[in-house]
N, C-alpha and C positions, 0 to 999 in steps of 0.2 A: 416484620420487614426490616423495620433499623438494625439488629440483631444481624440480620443473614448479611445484611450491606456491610457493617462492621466487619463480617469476617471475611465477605470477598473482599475488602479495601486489606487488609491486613496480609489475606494469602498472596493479592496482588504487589503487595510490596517487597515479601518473602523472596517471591519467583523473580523479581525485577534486579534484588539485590543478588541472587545465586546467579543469573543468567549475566550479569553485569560481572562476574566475579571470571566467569567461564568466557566469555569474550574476552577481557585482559588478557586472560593465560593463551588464548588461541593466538590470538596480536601477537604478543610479550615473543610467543614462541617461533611468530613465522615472519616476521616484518624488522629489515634490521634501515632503522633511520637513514644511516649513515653509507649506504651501499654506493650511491650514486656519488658522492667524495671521493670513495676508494677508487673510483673506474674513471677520475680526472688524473691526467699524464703531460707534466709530473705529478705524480700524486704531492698532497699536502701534508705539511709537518707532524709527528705524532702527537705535537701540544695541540695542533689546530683539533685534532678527532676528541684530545681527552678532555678540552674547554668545552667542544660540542658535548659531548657524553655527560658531563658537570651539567651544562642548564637543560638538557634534556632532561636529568634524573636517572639516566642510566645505570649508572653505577651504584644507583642503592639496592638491596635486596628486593626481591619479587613482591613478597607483601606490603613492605613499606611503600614502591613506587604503587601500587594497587591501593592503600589506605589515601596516597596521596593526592590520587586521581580520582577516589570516589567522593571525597570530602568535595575536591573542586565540581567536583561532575553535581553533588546535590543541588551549590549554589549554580548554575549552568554555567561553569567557568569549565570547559574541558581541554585546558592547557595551550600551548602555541604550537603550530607548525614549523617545520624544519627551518620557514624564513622568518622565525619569532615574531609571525603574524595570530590573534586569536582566533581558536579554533569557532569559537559562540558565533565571533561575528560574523564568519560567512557562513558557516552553518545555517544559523537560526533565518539568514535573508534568502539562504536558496531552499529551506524548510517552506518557506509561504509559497512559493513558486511549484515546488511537489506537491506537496500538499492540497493545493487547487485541481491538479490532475490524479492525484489517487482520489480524493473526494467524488470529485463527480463520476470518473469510472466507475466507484463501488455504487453510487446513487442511482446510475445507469443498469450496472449490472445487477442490481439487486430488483431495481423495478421491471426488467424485465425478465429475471428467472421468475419472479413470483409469477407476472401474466402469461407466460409462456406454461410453463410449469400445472400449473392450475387448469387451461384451454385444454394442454394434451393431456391430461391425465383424466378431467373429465371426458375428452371426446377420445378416448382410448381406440385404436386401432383403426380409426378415421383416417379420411387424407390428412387435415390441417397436424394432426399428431405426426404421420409420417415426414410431414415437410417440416417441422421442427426440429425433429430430430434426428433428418440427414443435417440441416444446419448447424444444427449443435456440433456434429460429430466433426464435418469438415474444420468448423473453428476450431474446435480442440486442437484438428489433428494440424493447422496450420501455425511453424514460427514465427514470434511476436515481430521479429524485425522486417521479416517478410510482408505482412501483414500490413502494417504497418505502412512500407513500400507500397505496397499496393492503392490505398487510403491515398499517396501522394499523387502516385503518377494516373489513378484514372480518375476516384472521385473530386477531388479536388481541381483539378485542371476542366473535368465536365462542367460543374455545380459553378465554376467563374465564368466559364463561356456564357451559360443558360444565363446566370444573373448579370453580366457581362460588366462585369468589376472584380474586382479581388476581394471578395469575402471570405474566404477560407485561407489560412497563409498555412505552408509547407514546412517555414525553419525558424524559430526561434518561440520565446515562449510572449514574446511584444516585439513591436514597432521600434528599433535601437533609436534613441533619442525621446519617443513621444512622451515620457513622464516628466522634459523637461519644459514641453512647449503645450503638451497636449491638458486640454479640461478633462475632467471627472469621467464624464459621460464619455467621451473619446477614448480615453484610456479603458474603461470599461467594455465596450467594445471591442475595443481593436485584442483586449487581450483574449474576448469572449472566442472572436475569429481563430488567434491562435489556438485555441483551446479544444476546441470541436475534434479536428482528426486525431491527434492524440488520445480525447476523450475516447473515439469509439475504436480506436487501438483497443487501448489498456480494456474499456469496460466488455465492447462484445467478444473479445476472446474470453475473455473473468465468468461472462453470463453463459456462456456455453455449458461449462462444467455442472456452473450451481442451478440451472434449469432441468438437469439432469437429476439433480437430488429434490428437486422442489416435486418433480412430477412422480418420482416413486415415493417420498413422502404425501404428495395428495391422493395415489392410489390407496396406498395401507389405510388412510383416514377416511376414504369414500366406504371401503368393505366393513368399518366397524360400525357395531351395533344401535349407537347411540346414532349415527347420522340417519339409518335406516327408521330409528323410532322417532328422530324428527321429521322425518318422512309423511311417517305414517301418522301423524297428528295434524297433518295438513299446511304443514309450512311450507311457503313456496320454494323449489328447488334452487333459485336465486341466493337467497335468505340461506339456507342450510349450508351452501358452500360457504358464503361469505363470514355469516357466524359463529358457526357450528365447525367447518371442515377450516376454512385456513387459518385459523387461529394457531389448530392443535398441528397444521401441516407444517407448520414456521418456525416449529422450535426446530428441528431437526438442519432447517438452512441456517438458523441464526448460530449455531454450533458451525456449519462451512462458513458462513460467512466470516467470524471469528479470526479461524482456522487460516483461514487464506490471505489475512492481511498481510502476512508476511510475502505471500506470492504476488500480490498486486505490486510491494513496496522493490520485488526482485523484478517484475513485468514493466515498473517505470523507470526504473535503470537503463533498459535495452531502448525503452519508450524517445525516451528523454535523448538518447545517442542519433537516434533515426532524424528525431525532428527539431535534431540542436537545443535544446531546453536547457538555460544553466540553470539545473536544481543542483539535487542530491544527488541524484545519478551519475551525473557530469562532474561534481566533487568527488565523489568518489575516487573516481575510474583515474582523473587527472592528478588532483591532487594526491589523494591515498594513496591507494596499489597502485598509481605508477609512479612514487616519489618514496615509495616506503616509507610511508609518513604515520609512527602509529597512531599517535593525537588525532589525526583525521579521522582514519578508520574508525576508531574507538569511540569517539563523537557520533557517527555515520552508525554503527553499528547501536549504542545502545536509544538514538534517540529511533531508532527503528524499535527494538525490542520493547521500547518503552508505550510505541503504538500499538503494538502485538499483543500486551499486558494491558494495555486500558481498553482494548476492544474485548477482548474474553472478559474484563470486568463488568462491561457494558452488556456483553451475551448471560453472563452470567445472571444480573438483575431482570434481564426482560426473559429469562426462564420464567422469574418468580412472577412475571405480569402474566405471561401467557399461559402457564401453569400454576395457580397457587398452591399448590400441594406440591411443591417446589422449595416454599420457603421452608419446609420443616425439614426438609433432610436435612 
């Protein structure tokens, strides 16, 4: 097991550095810093553009400015933005802020593909299987941002009337001001409130999809032979699914789960716009691409990849749990 770990921690780092090297060049090639200068009238002096281009780094060759930014990037220094603000520091404070809302979506989403998943697959061509899986399909086929909308304008507005306070909040990701007056437990709370519609944005559109692989993955594992022989030795049907069938049903999600991290990190972008959230999402879109900023982007882009690569590293090891004849490929 230390062996295989060694070599996923190592292919993970391979993939992190190439994928880090292929975001620069995609940046480097579509984002020019300085556009929003050129479109002020009068425009500004060509010393003002060629001092800019000097502390940007512009003007060194493509790999030197690439050696210069990964070096910074290892220490988490990933350079300054256009207003020679660092990029870490507001990065890294609207990282906590996404990060609480990808977290719980996937936690959301994953606990209910598996119970979903498992229910219709066992009661194959039942009602409750049928009512799963028009649900599924409609969330698929529903836009996050819509979706979303939705989440504000009925359950949220219902769910306050019934409790007849404001426990659900619609726009931000806290209470503006409360971290400076509010206690622990208050703040706790109130961000718990913001958190909720968002949460079931991002997760029950996320769980639509992978309930759909949970449950053809618990069919192929219900027709194989081994479940039937645990069957037939008298172990309760309970028992059989639970240790015997979803064990070997979960490698197959834990591969989408993976997989999709990347779609969750692009579903809380849209997330984060609906319901005003200053994360990553909202750096993005403001700072980055709409400032042609590539430090941001660049930042925004590999501390994404960088989640993409430690969750496959993560799927990777829990092959080898749930499979041991895993570790020796």
């Amino acid at each position: 097991m230390l062996f295989f770990t060694i070599r996923r921690v190592l292919g993970s780092v391979v993939v992190l550095i190439a994928s880090s090297f292929l975001v620069f060049l995609m940046t480097a090639f579509s984002f020019d810093p300085l556009a929003q200068y050129r479109q002020v009238q009068p425009p500004p002096p060509p010393e003002f553009f060629e001092s800019l281009r000097e502390r940007l780094g512009l003007n060194d060759p493509l790999l030197v400015r690439y050696f210069d930014w990964l070096k910074g990037a290892v220490t988490g220094d990933f350079g300054v933005n256009i207003n020679n603000v660092p990029v870490a520091e507001q990065l890294f404070g609207r990282l906590l802020v996404t990060g609480r809302l990808v977290i719980a979506a996937m936690v959301l989403a994953v606990l209910l593909a598996i119970v979903v998943g498992v229910v219709s697959a066992v009661r194959q061509y039942k009602a409750s299987d049928y009512v799963f899986t028009v649900i599924a399909y409609i969330l698929i086929a529903l836009p996050t941002f819509w979706f979303a909308a939705l989440l504000k304008e009925f359950v949220a507005i219902g769910i306050n009337n019934l409790a007849g306070d404001k426990i659900l909040f619609t726009l931000g990701d806290e209470t503006p001001g409360i971290s400076s007056y509010g206690t622990t437990s208050m703040i706790f709370w109130d961000r718990m409130g913001h958190l909720v519609l968002p949460t079931l944005s991002l997760g029950l559109l996320t769980f639509a999809a992978w309930s759909r692989f949970q449950r053809a993955s618990m069919l192929d594992v219900l027709s194989a032979d081994y479940m039937r022989l645990a069957r037939a030795k008298g172990l309760p049907w309970r028992r059989v699914i639970v240790k015997h069938g979803l064990r070997n049903a979960l490698i197959p999600l834990t591969t989408v789960v993976a997989i999709g991290v990347g779609a969750i990190f692009g579903g809380a972008i849209v997330t984060e716009q609906v319901f005003v959230w200053h994360g990553m999402g909202e750096y993005l879109i403001q700072e980055g691409i709409g400032k042609n900023d590539i430090n941001v982007v660049l930042g925004w882009l590999l501390v994404s990849a960088f989640f993409v690569v430690m969750f496959n590293l993560i799927a990777d090891l829990l092959y080898a749990v749930l499979d041991p004849r895993i570790r020796l490929s």
